[in-house]
RODO-2510 file (C-alpha; in nm, 4 decimals, decimal comma):
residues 450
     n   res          X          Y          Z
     1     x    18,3995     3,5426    21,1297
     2     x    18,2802     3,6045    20,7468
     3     x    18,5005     3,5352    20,4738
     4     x    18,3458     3,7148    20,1994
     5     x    18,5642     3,7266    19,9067
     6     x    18,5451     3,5075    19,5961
     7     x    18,7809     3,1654    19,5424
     8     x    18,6887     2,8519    19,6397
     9     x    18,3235     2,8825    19,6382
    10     x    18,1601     3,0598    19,3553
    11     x    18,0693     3,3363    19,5288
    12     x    18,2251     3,3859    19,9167
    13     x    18,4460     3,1248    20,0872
    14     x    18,2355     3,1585    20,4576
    15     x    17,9497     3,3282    20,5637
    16     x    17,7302     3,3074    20,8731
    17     x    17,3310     3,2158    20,9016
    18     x    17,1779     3,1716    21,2145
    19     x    16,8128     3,1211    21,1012
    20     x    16,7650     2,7336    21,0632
    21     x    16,4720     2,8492    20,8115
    22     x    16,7110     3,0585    20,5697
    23     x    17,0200     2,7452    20,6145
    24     x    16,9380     2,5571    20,2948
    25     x    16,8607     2,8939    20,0577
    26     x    17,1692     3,0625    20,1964
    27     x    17,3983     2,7555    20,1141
    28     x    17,2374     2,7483    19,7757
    29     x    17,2591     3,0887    19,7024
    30     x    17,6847     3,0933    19,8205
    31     x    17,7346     2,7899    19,6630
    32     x    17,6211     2,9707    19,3145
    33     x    17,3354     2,5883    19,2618
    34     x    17,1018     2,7268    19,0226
    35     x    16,7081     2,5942    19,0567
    36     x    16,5934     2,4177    18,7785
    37     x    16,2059     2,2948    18,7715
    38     x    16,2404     1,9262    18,5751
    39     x    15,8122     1,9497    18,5960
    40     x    15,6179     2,2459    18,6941
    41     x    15,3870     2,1879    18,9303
    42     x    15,0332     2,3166    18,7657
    43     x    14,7443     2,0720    18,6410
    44     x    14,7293     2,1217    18,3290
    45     x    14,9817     1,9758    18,0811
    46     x    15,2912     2,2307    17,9533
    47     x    15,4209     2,2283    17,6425
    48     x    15,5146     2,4705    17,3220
    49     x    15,3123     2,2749    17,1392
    50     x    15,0444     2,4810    17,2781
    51     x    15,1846     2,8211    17,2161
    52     x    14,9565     2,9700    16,9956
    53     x    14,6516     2,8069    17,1203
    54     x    14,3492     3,0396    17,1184
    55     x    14,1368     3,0427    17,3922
    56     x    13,7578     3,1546    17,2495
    57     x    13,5091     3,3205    17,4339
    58     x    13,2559     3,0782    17,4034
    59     x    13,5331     2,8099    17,5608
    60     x    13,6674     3,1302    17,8273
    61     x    13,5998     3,1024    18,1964
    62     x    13,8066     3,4357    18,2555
    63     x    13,9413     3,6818    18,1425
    64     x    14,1998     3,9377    18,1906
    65     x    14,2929     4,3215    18,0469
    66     x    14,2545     4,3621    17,6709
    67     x    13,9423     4,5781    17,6299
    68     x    13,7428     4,4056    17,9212
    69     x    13,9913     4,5281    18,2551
    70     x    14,2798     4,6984    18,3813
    71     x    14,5879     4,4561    18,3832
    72     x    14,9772     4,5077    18,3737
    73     x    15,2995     4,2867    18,3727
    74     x    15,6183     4,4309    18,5312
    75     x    15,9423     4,2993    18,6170
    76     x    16,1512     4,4623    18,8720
    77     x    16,4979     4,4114    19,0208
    78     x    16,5484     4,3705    19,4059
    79     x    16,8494     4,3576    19,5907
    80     x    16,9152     3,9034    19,6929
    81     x    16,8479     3,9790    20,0472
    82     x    16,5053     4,1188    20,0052
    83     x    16,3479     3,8499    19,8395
    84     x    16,2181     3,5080    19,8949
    85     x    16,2692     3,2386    19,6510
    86     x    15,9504     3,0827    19,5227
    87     x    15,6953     3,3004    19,7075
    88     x    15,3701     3,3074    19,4982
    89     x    15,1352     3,5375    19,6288
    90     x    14,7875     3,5908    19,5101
    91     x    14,6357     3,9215    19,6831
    92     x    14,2249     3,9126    19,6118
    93     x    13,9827     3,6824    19,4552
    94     x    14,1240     3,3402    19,2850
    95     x    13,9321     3,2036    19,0079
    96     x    13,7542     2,9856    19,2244
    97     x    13,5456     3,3555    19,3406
    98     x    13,4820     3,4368    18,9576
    99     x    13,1893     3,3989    18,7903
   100     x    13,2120     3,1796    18,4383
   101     x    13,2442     3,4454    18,1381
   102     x    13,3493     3,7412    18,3818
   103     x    13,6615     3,9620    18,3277
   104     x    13,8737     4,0399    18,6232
   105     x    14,1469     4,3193    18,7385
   106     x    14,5262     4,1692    18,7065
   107     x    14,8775     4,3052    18,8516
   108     x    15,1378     4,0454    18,7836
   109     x    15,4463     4,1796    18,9288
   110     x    15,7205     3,9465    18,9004
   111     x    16,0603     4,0054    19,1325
   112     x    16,3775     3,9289    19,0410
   113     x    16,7531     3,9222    19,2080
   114     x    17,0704     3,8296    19,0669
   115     x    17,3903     3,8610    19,1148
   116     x    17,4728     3,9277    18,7409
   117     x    17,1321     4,0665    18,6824
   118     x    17,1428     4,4148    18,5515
   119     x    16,8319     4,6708    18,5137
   120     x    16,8792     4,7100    18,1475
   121     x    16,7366     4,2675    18,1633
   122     x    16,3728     4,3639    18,3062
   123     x    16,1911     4,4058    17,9877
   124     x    16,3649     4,1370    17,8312
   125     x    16,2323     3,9134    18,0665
   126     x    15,9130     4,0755    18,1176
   127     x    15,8652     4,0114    17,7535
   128     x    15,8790     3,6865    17,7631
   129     x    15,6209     3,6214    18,0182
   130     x    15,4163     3,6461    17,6544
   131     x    15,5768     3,2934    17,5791
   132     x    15,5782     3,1297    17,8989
   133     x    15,2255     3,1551    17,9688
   134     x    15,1052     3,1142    17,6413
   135     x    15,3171     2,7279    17,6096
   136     x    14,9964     2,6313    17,9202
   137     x    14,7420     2,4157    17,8034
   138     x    14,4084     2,6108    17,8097
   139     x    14,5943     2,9722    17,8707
   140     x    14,5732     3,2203    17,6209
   141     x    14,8024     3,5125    17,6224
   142     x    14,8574     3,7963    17,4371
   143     x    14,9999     4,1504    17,4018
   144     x    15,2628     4,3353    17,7144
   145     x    15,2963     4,5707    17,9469
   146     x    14,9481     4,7353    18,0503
   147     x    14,8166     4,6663    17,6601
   148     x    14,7957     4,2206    17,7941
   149     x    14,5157     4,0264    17,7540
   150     x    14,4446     3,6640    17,9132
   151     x    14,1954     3,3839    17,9273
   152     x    14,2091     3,1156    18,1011
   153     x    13,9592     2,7956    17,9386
   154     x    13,7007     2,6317    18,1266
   155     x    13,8693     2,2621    18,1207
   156     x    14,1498     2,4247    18,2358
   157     x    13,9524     2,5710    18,5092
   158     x    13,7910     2,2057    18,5639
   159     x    14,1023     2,0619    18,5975
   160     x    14,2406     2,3162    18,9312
   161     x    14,4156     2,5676    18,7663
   162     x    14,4382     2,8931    18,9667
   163     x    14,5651     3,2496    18,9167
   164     x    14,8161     3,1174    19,1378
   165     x    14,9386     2,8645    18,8915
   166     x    15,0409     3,1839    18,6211
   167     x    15,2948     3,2943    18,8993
   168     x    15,3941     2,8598    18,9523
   169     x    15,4826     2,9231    18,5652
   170     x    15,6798     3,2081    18,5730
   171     x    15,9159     3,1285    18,8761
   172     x    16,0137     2,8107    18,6923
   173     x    16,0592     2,9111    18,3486
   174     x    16,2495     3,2652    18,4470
   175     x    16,4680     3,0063    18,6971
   176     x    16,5120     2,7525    18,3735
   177     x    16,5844     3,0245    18,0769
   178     x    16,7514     3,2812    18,2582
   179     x    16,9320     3,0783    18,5334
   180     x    17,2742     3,3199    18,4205
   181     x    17,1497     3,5975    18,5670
   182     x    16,8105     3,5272    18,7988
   183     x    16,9237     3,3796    19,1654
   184     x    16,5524     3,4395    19,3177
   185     x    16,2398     3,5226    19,1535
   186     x    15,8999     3,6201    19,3544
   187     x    15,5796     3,6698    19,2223
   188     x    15,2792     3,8563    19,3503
   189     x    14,9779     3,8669    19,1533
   190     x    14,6633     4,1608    19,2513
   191     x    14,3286     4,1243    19,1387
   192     x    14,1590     4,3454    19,3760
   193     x    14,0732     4,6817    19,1697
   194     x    14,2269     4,8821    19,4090
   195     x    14,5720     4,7498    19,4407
   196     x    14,5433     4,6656    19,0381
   197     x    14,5021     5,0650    19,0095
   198     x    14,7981     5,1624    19,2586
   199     x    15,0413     4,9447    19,0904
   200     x    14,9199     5,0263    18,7604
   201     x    15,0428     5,3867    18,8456
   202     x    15,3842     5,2817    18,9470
   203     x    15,4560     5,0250    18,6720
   204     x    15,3300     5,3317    18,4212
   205     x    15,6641     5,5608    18,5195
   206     x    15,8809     5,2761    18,4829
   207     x    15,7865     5,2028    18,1419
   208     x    15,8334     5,5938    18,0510
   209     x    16,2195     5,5556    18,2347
   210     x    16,2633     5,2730    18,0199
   211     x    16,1227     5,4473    17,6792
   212     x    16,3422     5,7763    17,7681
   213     x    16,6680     5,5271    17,7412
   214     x    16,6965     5,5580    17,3543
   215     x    16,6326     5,9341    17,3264
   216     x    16,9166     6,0978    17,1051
   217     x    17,0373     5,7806    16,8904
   218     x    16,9551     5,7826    16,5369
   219     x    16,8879     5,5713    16,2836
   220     x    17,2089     5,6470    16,0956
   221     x    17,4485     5,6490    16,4360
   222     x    17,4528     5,2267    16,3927
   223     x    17,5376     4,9936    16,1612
   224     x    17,3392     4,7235    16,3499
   225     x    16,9354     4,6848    16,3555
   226     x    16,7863     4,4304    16,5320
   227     x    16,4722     4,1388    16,4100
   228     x    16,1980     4,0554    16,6743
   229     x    16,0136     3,7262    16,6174
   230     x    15,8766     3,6587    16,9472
   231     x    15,5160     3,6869    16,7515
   232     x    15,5686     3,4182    16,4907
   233     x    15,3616     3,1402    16,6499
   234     x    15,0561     3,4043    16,6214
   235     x    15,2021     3,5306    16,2585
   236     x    15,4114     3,3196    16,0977
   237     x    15,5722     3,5414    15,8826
   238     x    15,5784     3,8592    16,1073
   239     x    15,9517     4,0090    16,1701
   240     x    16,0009     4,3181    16,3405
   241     x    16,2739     4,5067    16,2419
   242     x    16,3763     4,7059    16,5616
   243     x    16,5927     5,0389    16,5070
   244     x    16,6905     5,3363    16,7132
   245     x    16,4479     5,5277    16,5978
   246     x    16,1447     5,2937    16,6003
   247     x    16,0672     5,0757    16,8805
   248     x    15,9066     4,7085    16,8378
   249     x    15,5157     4,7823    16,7311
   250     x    15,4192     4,5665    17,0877
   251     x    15,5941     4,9245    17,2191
   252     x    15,7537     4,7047    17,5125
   253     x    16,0955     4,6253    17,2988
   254     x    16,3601     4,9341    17,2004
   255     x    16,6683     4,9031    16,9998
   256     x    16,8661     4,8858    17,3455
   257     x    16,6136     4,6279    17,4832
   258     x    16,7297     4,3618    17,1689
   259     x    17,0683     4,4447    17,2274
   260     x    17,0088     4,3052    17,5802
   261     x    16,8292     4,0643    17,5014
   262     x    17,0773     3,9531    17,2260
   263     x    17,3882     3,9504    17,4934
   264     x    17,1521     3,7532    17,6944
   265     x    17,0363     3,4710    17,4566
   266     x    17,2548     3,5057    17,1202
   267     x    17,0026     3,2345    16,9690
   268     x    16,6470     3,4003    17,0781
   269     x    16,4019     3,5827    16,9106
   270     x    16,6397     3,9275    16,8769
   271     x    16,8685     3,8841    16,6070
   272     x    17,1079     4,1485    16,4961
   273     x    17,1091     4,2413    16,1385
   274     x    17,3904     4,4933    15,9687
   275     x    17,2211     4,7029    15,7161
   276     x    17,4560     4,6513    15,4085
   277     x    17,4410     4,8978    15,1194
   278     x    17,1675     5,1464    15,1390
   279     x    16,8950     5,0924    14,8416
   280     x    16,6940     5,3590    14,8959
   281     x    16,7525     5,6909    15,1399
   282     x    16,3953     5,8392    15,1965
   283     x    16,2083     5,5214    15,2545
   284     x    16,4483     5,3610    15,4211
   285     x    16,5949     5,0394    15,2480
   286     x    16,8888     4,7984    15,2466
   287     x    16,9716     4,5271    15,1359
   288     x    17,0891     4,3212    15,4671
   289     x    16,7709     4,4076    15,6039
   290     x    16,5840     4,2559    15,3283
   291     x    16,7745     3,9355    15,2962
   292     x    16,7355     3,8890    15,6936
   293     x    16,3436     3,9640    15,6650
   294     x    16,3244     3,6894    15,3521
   295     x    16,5097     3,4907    15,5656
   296     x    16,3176     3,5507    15,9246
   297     x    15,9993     3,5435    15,7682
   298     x    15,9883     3,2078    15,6081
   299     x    16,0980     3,3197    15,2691
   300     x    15,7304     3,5285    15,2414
   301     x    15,8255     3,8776    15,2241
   302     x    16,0863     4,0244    15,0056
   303     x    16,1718     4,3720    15,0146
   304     x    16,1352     4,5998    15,3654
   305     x    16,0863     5,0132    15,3285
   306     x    16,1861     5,1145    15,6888
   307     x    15,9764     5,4864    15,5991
   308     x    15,6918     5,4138    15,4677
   309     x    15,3541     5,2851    15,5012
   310     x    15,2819     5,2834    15,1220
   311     x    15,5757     5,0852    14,9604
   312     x    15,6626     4,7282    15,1638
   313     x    15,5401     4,8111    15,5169
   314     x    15,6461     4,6539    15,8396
   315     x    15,4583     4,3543    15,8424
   316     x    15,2115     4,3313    16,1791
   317     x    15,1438     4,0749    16,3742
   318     x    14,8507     4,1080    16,6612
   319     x    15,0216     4,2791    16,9925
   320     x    15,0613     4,6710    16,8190
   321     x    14,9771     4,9508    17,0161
   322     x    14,8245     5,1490    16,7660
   323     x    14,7316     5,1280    16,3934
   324     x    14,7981     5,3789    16,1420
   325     x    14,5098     5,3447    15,8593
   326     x    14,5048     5,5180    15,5102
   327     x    14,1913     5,7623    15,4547
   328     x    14,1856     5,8373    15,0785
   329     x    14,0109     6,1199    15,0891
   330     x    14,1651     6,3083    15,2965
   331     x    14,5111     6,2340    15,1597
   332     x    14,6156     6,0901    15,5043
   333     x    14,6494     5,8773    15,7721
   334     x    14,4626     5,8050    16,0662
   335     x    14,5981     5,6592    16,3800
   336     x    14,3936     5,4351    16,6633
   337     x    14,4882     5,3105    16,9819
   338     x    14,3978     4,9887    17,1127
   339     x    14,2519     5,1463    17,4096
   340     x    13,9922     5,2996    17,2353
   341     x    13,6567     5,0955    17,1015
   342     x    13,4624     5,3962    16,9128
   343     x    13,4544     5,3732    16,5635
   344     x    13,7096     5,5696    16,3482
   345     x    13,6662     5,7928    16,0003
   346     x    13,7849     5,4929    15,8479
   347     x    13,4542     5,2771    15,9276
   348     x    13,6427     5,0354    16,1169
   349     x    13,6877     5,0239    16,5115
   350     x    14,0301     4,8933    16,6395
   351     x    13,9335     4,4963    16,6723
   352     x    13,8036     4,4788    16,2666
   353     x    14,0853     4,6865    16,1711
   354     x    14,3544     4,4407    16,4021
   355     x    14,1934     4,1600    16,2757
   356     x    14,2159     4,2879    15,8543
   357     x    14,5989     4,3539    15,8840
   358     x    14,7468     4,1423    16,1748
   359     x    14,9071     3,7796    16,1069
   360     x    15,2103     3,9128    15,9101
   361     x    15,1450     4,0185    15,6027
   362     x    15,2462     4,3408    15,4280
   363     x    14,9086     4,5655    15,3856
   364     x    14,9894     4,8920    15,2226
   365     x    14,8228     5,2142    15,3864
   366     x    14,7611     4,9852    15,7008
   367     x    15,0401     4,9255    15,9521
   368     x    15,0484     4,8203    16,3255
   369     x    15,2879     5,0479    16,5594
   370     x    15,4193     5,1532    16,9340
   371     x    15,2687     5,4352    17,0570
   372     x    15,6096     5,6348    17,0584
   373     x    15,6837     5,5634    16,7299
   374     x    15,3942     5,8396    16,6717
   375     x    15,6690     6,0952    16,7285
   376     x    15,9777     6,0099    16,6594
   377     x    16,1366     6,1784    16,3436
   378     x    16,1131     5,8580    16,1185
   379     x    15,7538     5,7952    16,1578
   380     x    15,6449     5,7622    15,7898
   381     x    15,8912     5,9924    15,6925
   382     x    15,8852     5,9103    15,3227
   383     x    15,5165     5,9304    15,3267
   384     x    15,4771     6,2848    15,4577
   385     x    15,5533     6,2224    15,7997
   386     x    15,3472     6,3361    16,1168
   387     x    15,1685     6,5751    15,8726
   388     x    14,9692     6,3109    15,6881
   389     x    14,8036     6,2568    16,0349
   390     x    14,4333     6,4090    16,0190
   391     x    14,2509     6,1858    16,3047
   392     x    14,3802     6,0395    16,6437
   393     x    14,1635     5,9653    16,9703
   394     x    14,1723     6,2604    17,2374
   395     x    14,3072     5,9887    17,4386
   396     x    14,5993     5,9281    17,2851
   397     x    14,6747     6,3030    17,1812
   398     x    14,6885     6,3306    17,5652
   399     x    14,8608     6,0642    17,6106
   400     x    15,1692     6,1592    17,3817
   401     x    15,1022     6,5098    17,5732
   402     x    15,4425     6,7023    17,5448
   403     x    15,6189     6,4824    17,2516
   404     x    15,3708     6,5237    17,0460
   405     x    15,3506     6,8929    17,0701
   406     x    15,7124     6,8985    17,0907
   407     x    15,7091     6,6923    16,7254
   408     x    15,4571     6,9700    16,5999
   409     x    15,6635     7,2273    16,6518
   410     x    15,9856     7,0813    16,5024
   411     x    15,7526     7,0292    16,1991
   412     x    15,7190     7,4097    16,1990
   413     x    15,3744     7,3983    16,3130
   414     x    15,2826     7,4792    16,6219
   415     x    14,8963     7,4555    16,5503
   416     x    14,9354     7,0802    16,3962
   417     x    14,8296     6,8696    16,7052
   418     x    14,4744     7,0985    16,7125
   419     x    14,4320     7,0294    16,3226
   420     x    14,4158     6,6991    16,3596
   421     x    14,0829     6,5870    16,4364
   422     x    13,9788     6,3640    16,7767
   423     x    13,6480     6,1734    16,8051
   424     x    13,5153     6,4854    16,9924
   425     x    13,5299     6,6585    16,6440
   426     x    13,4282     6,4243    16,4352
   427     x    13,4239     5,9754    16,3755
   428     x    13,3601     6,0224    16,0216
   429     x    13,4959     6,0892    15,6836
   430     x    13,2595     6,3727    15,5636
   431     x    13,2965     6,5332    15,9052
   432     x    13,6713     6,4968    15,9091
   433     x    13,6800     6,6472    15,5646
   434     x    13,4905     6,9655    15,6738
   435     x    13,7096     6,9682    15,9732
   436     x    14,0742     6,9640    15,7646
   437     x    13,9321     7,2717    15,5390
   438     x    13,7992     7,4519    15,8653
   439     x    14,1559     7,4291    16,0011
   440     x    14,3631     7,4370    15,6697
   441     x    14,5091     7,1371    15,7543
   442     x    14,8855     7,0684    15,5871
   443     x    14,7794     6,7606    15,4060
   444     x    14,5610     6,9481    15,1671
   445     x    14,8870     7,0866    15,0113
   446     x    15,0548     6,7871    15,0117
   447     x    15,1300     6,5241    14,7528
   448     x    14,8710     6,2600    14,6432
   449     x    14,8971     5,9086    14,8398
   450     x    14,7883     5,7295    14,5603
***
């Protein structure tokens, strides 16, 4: 007989495994051992004293996602019985089939059980894959989600590390920082286009379940904000300041996702912050969230506007979704995504503009952002709000399909999303002028910028 409920033993007093294989995991698993990894198991030496080591292309064997391949990081929760502990799967080519220079497809989906693991924890620990990879000698990791980018260095290459040895990594580290909650983690890793595509799909509608969570709470409905400094060892003096209403600029981090991740490590990278007394209504100021982001950001920036683009922007650091750029002469903003590589009205494609206002300093009329912060009813609203926006790629217009139009129409109008200008129209400024009078675009009645 089974005696399943809880007393002696952590978890049940007797249970019954007939499967000599499954003995030792079983008894580890009842007993509540955790798995800790004293040395993981990969050739090349592991250490934070190589986060924020940058692999260059001239010193790349592979490569990864960012601009050069389809690649995605997802976390999932399974049920304990479902999953084997430690099974590291690569399905397609290792590096070994790669030729030196050459981008490849990547899936990394990384399965988790727990018995005190909770849905809500996925992109918390997703989020840090960012970290663990990155503290690999000769690995180079950057960005989240679908929006990641990775290189892995020729010595490292020289010295056996496989695509195999990423998954190695992130079994031991989620086992060693998260042993509270994670019981058995399993990683399977694609690089086959195919399956990279399939999964792509999937992981897509769970990041929209997860965006969807925050939908109705308000900036003014807390007291609390939250900081994000998971970036720092790229920008030193980066801090996010995560609220209801605006989601980290990386796009993978909401307001409830640092709350999480807050409960789950009180001295990590998500802080909580209470506002204090309110400096400054329309562009969004106060004074706890100022002494925190002096505090957080190594005493470098001073004063925080949570509204505006123009007076003390959020600070950016390298992983944004988009960027929001100032064209003076239209009396607006643009906005790029990272996706796209054509040039923009400001004369700048996405890497020269990432590259002039990253690292964490404050750039007025230039800000990094998540996607989703497009529309919700904060974006720059001391600024002008979605109104100030004349250009976007057609890309992501589509992309924000039904919010956007749905943020149009609560502007009162309707029209807006076809007045703003796509690369179809036009990728420079004298074109994009001729385009706002053609369309009698709001912005021409609006307030100077400058």
């Amino acid at each position: 007989p089974e005696i399943r409920p809880t007393g002696i033993c952590t978890y049940e007093h007797l249970v019954k495994e007939f499967d000599h294989n499954k003995i030792v995991s079983t008894g580890i698993e009842i007993r509540g051992v955790k798995v800790k990894v004293s040395e993981i198991p990969i050739p090349v030496a592991y250490s934070p004293a190589f986060e924020g080591e940058t692999v260059r292309k001239e010193q790349m064997f592979i490569q990864f996602g960012g601009k050069y391949s389809t690649a995605f990081e997802l976390v999932v929760t399974r049920d304990l019985e479902s999953l084997e502990d430690n099974k590291i799967e690569v399905v397609g080519p290792e590096i070994d089939d790669a030729k030196e220079g050459s981008a490849m497809p990547l899936g990394v989906l990384v399965e988790v059980a727990g018995r005190k693991m909770q849905k809500d924890f996925e992109p918390i620990l997703e989020r840090q894959i960012h970290t663990m990879l990155n503290e690999a000698s000769g690995v180079f990791h950057m960005g989240q989600r679908d929006l990641c980018w990775l290189r892995i260095s020729k010595i490292a290459k020289n010295k056996g590390f496989k695509i195999k040895h990423l998954g190695v990594i992130l079994h031991a580290r989620l086992h060693d920082v998260f042993s509270a909650i994670v019981d058995k983690v399993q990683v399977t890793i694609y690089t086959k286009q195919e399956d990279v595509d399939k999964y792509h799909t999937e992981a897509k509608k769970i990041y929209e379940e997860r965006d969807a969570r925050t939908a109705g709470m308000t900036d003014e409905s807390t007291d609390t904000f939250y900081t994000c400094i998971l970036c720092q060892t790229f920008a030193p003096s980066h801090v996010c300041i995560v609220k209801p209403e605006r989601l980290g600029l990386c796009g993978a981090y909401s307001w409830l996702d640092c709350k999480a991740a807050y409960e789950l490590n009180p001295r990590g990278a998500n802080q909580p912050i209470k506002k204090g007394e309110c400096l400054d209504t329309v562009r969004g100021e106060w004074s706890g969230v100022n002494d925190i982001v002096y505090q957080k950001s190594n005493k470098t920036i001073e004063r925080f506007h949570g509204y505006s683009i123009m007076t003390f922007p959020e600070t950016s650091c390298g992983c944004f979704e988009c960027i929001i750029a100032m064209i003076p002469e239209a009396n607006g903003f643009m906005v790029v995504n990272r996706e796209y590589s054509g040039m923009t009205p400001c004369g700048m494609a996405f890497s020269t503009l990432a590259g002039t206002i990253g690292g964490g300093n404050q750039t007025p009329g230039f800000m990094g952002v998540g996607k989703l912060y497009l529309v919700s009813k904060k974006f720059i609203s001391a600024d002008g709000g979605l109104k100030r926006i004349v250009w976007m790629p057609k890309e992501l217009k589509e992309l924000l399909g039904d919010k956007l139009k749905k943020r149009c129409e609560e502007e009162g109008d309707t029209d807006l999303i076809n007045k703003i200008a796509d690369e179809t129209i036009t990728s420079d400024t004298v074109g994009l002028l001729e385009h706002l009078q053609k369309v009698n675009h709001p912005v021409l009645s609006m307030p100077p910028l400058m």
